[in-house]
C-alpha positions as CSV (number, residue, x, y, z in Angstrom):
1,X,12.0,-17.2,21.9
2,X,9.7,-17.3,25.3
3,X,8.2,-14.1,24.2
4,X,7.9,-14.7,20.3
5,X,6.0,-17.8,21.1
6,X,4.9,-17.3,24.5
7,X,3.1,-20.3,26.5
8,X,-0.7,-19.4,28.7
9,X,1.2,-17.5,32.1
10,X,3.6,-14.8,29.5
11,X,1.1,-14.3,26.9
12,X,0.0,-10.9,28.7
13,X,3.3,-9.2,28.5
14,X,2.7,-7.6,25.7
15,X,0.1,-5.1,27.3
16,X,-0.3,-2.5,24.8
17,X,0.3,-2.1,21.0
18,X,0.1,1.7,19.6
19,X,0.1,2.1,15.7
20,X,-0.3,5.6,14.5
21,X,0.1,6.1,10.3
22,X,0.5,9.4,8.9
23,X,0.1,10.2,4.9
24,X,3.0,12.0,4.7
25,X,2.6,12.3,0.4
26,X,1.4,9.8,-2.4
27,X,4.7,7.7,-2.2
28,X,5.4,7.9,1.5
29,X,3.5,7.0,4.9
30,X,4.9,7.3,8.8
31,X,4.2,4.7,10.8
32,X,5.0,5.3,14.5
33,X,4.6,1.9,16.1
34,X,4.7,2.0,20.4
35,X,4.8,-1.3,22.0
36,X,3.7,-1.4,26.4
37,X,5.8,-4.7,28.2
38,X,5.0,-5.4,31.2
39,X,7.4,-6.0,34.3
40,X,9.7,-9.2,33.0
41,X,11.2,-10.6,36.3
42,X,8.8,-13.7,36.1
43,X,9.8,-15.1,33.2
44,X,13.1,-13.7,33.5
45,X,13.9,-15.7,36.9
46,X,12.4,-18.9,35.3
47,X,14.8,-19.0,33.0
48,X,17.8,-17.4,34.1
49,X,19.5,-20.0,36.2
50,X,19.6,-18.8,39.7
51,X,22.8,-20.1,40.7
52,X,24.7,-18.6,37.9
53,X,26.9,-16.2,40.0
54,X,26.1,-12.6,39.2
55,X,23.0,-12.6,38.4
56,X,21.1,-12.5,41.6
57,X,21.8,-10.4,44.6
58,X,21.7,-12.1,48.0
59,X,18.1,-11.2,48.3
60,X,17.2,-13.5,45.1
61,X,16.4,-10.3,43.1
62,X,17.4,-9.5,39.5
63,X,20.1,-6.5,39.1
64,X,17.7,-3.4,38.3
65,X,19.2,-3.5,34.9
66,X,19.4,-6.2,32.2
67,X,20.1,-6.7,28.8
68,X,17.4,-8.7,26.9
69,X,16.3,-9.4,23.2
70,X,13.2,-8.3,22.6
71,X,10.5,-9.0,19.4
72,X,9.8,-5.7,18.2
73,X,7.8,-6.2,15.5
74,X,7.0,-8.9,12.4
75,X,8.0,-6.7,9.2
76,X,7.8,-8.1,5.8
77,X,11.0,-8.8,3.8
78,X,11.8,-5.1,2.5
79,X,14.1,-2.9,3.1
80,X,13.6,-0.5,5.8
81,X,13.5,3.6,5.0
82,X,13.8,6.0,7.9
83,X,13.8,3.1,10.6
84,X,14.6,4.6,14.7
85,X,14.2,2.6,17.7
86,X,14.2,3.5,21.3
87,X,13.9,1.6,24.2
88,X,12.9,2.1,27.8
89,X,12.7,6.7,28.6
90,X,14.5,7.1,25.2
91,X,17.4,4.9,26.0
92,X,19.2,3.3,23.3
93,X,17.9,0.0,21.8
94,X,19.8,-1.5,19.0
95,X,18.7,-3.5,16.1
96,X,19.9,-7.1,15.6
97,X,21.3,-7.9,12.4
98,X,19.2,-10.2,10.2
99,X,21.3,-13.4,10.4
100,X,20.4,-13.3,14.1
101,X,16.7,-12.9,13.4
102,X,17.1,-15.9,11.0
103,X,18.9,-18.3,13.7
104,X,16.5,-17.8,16.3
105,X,13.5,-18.3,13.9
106,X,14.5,-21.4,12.9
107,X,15.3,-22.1,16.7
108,X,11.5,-21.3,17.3
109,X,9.9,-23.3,14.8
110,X,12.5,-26.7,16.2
111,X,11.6,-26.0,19.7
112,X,7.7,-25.9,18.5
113,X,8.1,-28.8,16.3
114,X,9.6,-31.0,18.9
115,X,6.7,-31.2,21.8
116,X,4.7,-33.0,18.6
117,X,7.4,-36.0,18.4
118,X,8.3,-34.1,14.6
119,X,12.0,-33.1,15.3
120,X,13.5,-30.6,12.5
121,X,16.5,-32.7,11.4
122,X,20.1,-30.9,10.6
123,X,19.0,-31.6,6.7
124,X,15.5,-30.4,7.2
125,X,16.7,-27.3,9.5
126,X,19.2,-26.3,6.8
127,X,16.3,-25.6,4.3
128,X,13.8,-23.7,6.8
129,X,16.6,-21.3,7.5
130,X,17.1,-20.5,3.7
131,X,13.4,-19.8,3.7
132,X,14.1,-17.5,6.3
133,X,16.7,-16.1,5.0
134,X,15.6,-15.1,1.3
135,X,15.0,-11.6,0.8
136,X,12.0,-10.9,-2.8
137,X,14.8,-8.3,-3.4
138,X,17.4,-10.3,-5.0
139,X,14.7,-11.2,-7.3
140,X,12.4,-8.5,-7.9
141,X,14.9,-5.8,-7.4
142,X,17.7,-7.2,-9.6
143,X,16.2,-8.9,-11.9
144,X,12.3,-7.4,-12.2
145,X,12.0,-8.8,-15.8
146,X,12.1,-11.9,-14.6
147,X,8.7,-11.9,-12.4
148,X,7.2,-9.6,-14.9
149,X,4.5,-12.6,-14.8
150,X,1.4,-10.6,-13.8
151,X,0.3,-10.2,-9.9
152,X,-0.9,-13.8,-8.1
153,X,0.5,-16.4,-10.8
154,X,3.8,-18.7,-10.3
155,X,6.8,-17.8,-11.3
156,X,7.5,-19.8,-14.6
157,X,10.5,-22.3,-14.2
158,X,12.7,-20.3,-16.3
159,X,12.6,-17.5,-14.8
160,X,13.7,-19.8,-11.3
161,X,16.5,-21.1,-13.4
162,X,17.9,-17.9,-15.1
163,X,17.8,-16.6,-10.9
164,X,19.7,-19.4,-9.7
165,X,22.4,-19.0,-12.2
166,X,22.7,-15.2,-12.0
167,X,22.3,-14.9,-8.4
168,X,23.9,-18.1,-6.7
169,X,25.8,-19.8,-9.4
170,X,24.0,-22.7,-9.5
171,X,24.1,-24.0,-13.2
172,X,20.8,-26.3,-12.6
173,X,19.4,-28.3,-16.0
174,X,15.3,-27.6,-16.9
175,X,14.9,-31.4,-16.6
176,X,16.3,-31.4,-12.8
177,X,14.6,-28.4,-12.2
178,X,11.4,-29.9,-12.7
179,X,11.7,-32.8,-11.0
180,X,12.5,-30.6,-7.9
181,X,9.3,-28.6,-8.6
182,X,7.7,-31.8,-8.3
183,X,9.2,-33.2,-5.3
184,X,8.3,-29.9,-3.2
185,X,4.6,-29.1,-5.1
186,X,2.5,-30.7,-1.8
187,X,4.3,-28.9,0.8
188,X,4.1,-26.0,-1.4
189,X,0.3,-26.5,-1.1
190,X,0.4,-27.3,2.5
191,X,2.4,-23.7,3.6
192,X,0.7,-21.8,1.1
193,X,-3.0,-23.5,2.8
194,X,-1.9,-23.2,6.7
195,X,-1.0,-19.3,5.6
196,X,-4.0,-18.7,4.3
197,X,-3.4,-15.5,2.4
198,X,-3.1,-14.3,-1.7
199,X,-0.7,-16.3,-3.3
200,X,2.9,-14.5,-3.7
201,X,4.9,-15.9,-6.2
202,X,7.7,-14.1,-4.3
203,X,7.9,-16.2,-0.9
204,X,10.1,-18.6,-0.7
205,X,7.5,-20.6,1.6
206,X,5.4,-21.3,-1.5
207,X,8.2,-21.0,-4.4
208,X,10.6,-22.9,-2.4
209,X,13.1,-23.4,-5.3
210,X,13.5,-19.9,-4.5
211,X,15.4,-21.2,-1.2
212,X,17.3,-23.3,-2.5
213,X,19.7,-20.3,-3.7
214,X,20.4,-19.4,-0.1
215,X,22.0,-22.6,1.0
216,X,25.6,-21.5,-0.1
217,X,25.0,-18.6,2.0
218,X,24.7,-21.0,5.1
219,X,27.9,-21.3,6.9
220,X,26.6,-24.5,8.2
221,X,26.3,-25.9,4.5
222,X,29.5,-27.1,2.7
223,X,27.8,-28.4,-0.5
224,X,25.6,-25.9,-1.4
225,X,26.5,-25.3,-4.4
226,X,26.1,-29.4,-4.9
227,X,23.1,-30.3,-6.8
228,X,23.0,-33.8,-5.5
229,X,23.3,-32.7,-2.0
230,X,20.3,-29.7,-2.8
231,X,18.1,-32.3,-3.8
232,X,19.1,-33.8,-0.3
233,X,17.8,-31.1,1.5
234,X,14.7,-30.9,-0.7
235,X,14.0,-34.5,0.2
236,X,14.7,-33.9,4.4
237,X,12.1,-30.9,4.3
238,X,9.7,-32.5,2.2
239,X,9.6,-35.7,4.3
240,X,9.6,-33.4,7.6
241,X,6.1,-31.3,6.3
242,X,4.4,-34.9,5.5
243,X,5.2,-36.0,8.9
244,X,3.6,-32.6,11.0
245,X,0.7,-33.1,8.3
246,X,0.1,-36.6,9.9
247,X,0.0,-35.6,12.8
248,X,-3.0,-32.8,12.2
249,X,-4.1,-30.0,14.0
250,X,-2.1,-29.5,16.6
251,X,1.2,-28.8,13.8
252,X,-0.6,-26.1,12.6
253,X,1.3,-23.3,14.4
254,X,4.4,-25.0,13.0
255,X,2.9,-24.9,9.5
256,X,1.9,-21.3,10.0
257,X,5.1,-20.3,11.1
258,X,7.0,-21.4,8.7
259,X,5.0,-20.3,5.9
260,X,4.8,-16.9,7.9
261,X,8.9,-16.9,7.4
262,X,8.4,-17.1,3.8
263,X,7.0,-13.5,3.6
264,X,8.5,-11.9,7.2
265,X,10.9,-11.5,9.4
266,X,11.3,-10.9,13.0
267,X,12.6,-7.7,14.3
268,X,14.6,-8.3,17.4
269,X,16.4,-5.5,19.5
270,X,18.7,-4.9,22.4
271,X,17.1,-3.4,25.2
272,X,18.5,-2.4,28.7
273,X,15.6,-2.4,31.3
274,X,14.7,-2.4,34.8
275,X,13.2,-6.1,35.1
276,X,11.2,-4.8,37.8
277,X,9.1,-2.4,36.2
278,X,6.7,-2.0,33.1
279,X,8.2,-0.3,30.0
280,X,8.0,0.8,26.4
281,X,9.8,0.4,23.3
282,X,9.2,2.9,20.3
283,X,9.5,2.5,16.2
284,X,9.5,4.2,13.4
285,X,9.7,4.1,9.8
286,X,8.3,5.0,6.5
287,X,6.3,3.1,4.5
288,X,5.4,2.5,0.9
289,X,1.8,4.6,0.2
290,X,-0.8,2.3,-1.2
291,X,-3.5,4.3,-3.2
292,X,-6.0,2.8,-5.3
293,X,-9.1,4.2,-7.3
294,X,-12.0,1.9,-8.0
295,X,-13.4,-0.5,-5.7
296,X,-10.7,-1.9,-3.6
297,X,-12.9,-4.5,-1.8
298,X,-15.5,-7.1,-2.5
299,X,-18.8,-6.7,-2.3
300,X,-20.2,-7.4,1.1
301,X,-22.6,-10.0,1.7
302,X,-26.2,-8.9,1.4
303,X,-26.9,-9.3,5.5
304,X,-24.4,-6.8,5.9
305,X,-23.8,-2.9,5.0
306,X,-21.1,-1.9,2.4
307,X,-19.9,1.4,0.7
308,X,-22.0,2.2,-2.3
309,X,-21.0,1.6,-5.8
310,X,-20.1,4.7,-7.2
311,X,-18.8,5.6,-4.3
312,X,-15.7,3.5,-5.0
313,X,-15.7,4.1,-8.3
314,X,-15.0,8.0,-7.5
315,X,-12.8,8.2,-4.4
316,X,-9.6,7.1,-4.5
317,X,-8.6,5.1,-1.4
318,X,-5.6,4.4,0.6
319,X,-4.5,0.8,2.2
320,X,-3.1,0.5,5.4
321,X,-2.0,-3.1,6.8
322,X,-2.9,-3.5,10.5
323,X,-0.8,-6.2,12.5
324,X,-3.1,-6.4,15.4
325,X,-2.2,-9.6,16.6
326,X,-1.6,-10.3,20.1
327,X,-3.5,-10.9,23.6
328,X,-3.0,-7.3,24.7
329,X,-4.5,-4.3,23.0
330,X,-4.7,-2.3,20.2
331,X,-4.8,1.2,19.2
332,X,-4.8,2.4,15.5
333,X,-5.4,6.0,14.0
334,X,-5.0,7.0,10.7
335,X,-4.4,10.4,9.5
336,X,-2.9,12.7,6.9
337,X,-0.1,15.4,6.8
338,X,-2.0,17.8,4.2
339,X,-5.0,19.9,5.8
340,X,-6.7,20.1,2.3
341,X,-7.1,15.9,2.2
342,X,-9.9,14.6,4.5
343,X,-10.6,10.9,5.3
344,X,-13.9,8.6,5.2
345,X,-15.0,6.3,7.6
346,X,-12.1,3.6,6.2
347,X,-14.0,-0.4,5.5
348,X,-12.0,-3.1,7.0
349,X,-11.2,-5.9,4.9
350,X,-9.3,-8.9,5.0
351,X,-6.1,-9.9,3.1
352,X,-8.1,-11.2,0.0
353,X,-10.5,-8.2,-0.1
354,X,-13.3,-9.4,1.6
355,X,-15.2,-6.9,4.2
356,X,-14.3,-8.6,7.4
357,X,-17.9,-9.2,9.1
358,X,-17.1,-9.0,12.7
359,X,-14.0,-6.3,13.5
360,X,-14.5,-6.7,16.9
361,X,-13.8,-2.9,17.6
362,X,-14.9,-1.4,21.1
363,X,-14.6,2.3,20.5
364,X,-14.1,4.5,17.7
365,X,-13.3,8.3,17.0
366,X,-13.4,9.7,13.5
367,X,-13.5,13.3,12.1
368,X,-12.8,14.6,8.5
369,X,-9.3,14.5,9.8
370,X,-8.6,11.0,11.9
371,X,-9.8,7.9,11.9
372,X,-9.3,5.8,15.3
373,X,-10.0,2.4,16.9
374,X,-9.5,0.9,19.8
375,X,-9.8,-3.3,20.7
376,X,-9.3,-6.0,23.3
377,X,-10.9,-8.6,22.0
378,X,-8.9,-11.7,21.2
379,X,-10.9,-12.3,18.4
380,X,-10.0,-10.0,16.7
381,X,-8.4,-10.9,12.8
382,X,-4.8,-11.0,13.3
383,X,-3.6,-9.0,10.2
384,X,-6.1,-6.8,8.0
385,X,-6.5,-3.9,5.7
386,X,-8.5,-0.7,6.0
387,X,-9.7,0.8,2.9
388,X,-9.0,5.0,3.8
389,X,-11.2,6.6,1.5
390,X,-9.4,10.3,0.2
391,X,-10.7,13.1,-0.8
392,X,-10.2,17.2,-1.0
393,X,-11.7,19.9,1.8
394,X,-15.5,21.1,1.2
395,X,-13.8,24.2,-0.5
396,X,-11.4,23.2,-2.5
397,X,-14.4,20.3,-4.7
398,X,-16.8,23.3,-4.9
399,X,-14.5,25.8,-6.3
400,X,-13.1,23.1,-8.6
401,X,-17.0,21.7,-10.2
402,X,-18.0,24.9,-9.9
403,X,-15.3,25.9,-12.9
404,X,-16.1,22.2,-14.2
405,X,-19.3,23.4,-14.8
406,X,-18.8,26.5,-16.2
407,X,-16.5,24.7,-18.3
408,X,-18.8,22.2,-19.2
409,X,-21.5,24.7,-21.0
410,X,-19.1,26.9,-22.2
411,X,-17.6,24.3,-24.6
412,X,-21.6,23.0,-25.1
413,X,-21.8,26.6,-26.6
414,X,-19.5,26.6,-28.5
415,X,-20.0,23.7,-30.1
416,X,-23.8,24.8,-30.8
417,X,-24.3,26.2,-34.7
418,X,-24.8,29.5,-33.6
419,X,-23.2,32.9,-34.5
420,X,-22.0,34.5,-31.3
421,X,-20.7,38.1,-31.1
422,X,-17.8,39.4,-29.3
423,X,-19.5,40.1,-26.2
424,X,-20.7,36.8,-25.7
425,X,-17.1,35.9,-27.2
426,X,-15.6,37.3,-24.3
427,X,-18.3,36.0,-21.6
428,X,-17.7,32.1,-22.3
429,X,-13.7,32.6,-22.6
430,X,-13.8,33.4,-19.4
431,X,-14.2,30.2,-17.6
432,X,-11.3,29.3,-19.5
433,X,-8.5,31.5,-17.6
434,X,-10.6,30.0,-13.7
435,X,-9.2,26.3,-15.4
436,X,-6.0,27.2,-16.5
437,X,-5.8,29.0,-13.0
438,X,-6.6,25.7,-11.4
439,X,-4.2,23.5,-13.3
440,X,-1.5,25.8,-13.3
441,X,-2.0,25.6,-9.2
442,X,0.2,23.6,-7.3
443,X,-0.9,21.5,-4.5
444,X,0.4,21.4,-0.9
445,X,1.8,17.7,-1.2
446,X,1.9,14.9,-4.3
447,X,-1.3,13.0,-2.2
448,X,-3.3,16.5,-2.8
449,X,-2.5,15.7,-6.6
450,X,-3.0,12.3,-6.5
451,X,-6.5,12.7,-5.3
452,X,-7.5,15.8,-7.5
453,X,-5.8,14.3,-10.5
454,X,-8.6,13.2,-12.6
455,X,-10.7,16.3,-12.3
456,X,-7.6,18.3,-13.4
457,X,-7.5,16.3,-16.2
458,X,-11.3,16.4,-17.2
459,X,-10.8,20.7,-16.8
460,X,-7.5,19.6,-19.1
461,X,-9.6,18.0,-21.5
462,X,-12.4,20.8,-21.4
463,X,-10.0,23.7,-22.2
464,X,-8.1,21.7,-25.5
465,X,-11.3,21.0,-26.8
466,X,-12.6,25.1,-25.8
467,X,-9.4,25.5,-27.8
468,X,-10.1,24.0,-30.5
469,X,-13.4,24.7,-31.2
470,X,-12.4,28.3,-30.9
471,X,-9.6,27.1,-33.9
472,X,-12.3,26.0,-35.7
473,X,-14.9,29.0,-35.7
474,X,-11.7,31.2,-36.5
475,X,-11.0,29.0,-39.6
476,X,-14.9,29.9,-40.7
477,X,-17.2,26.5,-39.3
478,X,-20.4,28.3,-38.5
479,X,-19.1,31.5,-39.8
480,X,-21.5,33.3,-43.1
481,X,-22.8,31.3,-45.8
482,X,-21.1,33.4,-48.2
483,X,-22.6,36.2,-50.6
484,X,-25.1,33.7,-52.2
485,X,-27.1,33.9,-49.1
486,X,-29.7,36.1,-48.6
487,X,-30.1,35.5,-44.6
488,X,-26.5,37.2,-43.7
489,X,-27.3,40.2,-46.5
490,X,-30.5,41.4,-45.3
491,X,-29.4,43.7,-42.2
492,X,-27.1,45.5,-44.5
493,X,-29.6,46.0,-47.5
494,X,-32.2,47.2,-44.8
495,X,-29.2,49.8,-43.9
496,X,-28.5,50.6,-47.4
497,X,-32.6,51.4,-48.2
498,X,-32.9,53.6,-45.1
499,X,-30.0,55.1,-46.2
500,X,-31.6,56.0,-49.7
501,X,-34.7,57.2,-48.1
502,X,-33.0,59.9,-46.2
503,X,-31.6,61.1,-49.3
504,X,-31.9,64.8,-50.8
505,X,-34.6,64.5,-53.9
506,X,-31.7,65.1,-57.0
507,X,-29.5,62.2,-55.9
508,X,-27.5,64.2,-53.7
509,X,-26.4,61.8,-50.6
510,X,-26.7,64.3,-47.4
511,X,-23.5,64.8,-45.7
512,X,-23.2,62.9,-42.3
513,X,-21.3,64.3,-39.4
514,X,-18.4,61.9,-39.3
515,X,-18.3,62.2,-43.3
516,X,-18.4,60.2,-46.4
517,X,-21.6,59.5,-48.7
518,X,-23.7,56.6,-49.7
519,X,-21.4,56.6,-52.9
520,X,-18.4,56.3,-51.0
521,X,-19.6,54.0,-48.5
């Protein structure tokens, strides 16, 4: 809790914070996350009670190893894919389970709640742990018809009602269930305002009806199935928010906190170290690949500079979360596992899409492969986004207009009312067999894909309609008018009369050498 929260001497602990994402394909990313403690024998010899017996030597010093709980990170509520941990040289470091991470979070926000003379009550404490403790995934992923609602809007009461009763039994009336929507609309409002990011209908800070399903789930509450005794606990958590908003500013890290719990978690782990010495502690896991096409930020305000128009109307773009939060520093880079994808200079916005004005970033190092940054500043925004724009090698886009092109002119000819003979036949078919070549090529990874999709889909488009115009010319559009037309006839009469005039005088046709006589031809 002393290092979650830590007060003005410990909040330099955290030296160093390492985040290194990896585009692994157009579903998965790697996020490698290293986090630099320094030496924890302060704080530890503050609080550990010195005349516990075993705990010091007789020289007042710490044994050189000791098991602590350490924050490793502040993940949102989803369930983890290829997660590791290691702590100190590669030694073993062991995640807590989540019901610890949801008692010591509500532990933190009562210990920050009391120096304001707003204690969190037993009735009041029952509900911020249910906050804590509910997981989008019993809704989204059991039932997703149910917030089938569209992305940023509240969750329609019924949809609340038919969850409760599938997922926690609780048979709740639509008249009771919107009195309870009214009870908790303010502190709704006042979680979702000290948060201050888009509104998700899935967090059970600003849909608290959502918690209200996790109280049976609480060892500690023996009516939770009771819909008198909910409303109870509804009441105590309501009445505790109005007091912390009385008292103003200074409950704002409670307010934020909470409302952080809504959406996250806290990642806690076991760690031996040496208390004596500065260590590090190592995570990894895979994430969800956000890619986008269009513009995926907000226009910048006209004092600044932003990324043209068209340019995010062509590239697609990837969306990487940074958690730089924190008094140390940070370190980000940003790459991809496929050679043939190359990265733009990524835009930093905020959570709501807005280009962030002042990033606060000291050093930088991009190429067409990685993107880095590097910052001290405290600053800095706590959580943002970089905009990653994507696209394919130098090579690989000139090849592919190049056939666009040819593609592009060979159906214009087509389509064109002219007669065409077979040699130019065979010339504009041609192009046709570098697209198919294209398409039928398979890419290194399913983010090569992504990225060239659309122009493999325009070439698509060309060769059908190459296709059918070439159905359509066989079939006889802008074939000969037909025997009534004296423009297709006239080459063969010009034969026939040449033919006549080179005649032997009796009307004898002269032999040719490969045979046959006017008559017969």
């Amino acid at each position: 809790m002393t290092l979650l929260a830590p007060p003005a001497p410990y909040q330099g602990l955290r030296r160093r914070v390492v985040d290194q994402f990896t585009l692994l394909s157009a579903n998965r990313c790697q996020l490698t996350r290293s986090v630099n403690w320094g030496p924890l024998d302060v704080v530890l010899n503050e609080i550990v009670p010195v005349a516990a017996g075993g705990r010091v030597d007789t020289a007042g010093r710490l044994p050189p190893e000791v098991l602590v709980l350490l924050p490793v990170s502040t993940l949102t509520k989803r369930a983890l894919v290829a997660f590791d941990l290691s702590g100190p040289a590669g030694a073993d470091a062991h995640l807590m389970p989540y019901g610890t991470s949801v008692a010591i979070q509500g532990n933190l926000i009562a210990s920050l709640a009391d120096p304001l003379g707003v204690p969190l009550d037993e009735r009041a404490r029952r509900l911020v742990d249910a906050i804590s403790r509910f997981r989008p995934g019993r809704l989204s992923g059991n039932y997703p018809r149910l917030v089938a609602t569209g992305r940023g809007r509240p969750l329609p009461l019924e949809s609340i009602r038919a969850y409760l009763e599938r997922e926690a039994d609780l048979g709740v009336s639509a008249a009771r269930l919107r009195r309870w929507q009214d009870l908790v609309a303010d502190a709704e409002q006042v979680l979702a305002a000290a948060l201050n990011e888009p509104f998700d209908p899935l967090s059970s800070a600003e849909t608290l009806l959502l918690a209200v399903g996790e109280l049976w789930r609480d060892p500690d509450v023996p009516d939770g199935l009771d819909l008198v005794a909910i409303e109870g606990y509804l009441t105590a958590f309501v009445t505790w928010i109005d007091q912390l908003v009385q008292v103003g500013a200074a409950a704002e890290p409670v307010l934020t906190t909470v409302a952080e719990y809504g959406r996250r978690w806290e990642a806690l782990a076991a760690v031996t170290i040496d208390p004596y010495r500065p260590f590090l502690i190592k995570s990894s896991e895979q994430l969800r690949t956000v890619l986008v096409r269009g513009r995926a930020a907000r226009a910048r305000p006209a004092e600044g500079r932003s990324m043209p128009a068209w340019r995010q109307l062509l590239h697609p773009a990837a969306l990487i979360d940074i958690d730089s939060g924190g008094t140390g520093s940070y370190h980000a880079s940003i790459g991809t596992d496929d050679s043939s994808i190359e990265l733009d200079t990524p835009m930093m916005v905020d959570l709501f899409g807005d280009p962030v004005r002042r990033t606060y970033i000291e050093d930088i190092q991009r190429n067409r492969e990685v993107y880095a940054f590097y910052t001290t500043d405290a600053r800095r925004p706590p959580r943002s986004r970089l905009v990653v724009g994507l696209s394919v090698s130098s090579d690989v886009s000139r090849i592919t207009g190049a056939i666009g092109v040819l593609m592009i002119l060979t159906v214009s000819l087509c389509a064109l009312p002219v007669r065409l003979s077979p040699d130019a036949v065979a010339v504009i078919t041609l192009p046709s067999s570098f697209a198919a070549t294209v398409l039928l090529t398979r890419e290194r990874s399913s983010l090569a894909a992504w990225v060239l999709g659309p122009a493999k889909s325009f070439l698509l488009a060309l060769l059908v309609a190459l296709a059918v115009l070439a159905g359509l010319r066989a079939a006889g559009w802008h074939g000969p008018a037909g025997p009534a037309g004296s423009a297709p006839l006239a080459p063969a009469a010009v034969w026939v009369a040449r033919a006549r005039r080179r005649a032997q005088p009796g009307g004898a046709v002269r032999e040719r050498r490969w045979g046959g006589t006017l008559e017969a031809l």
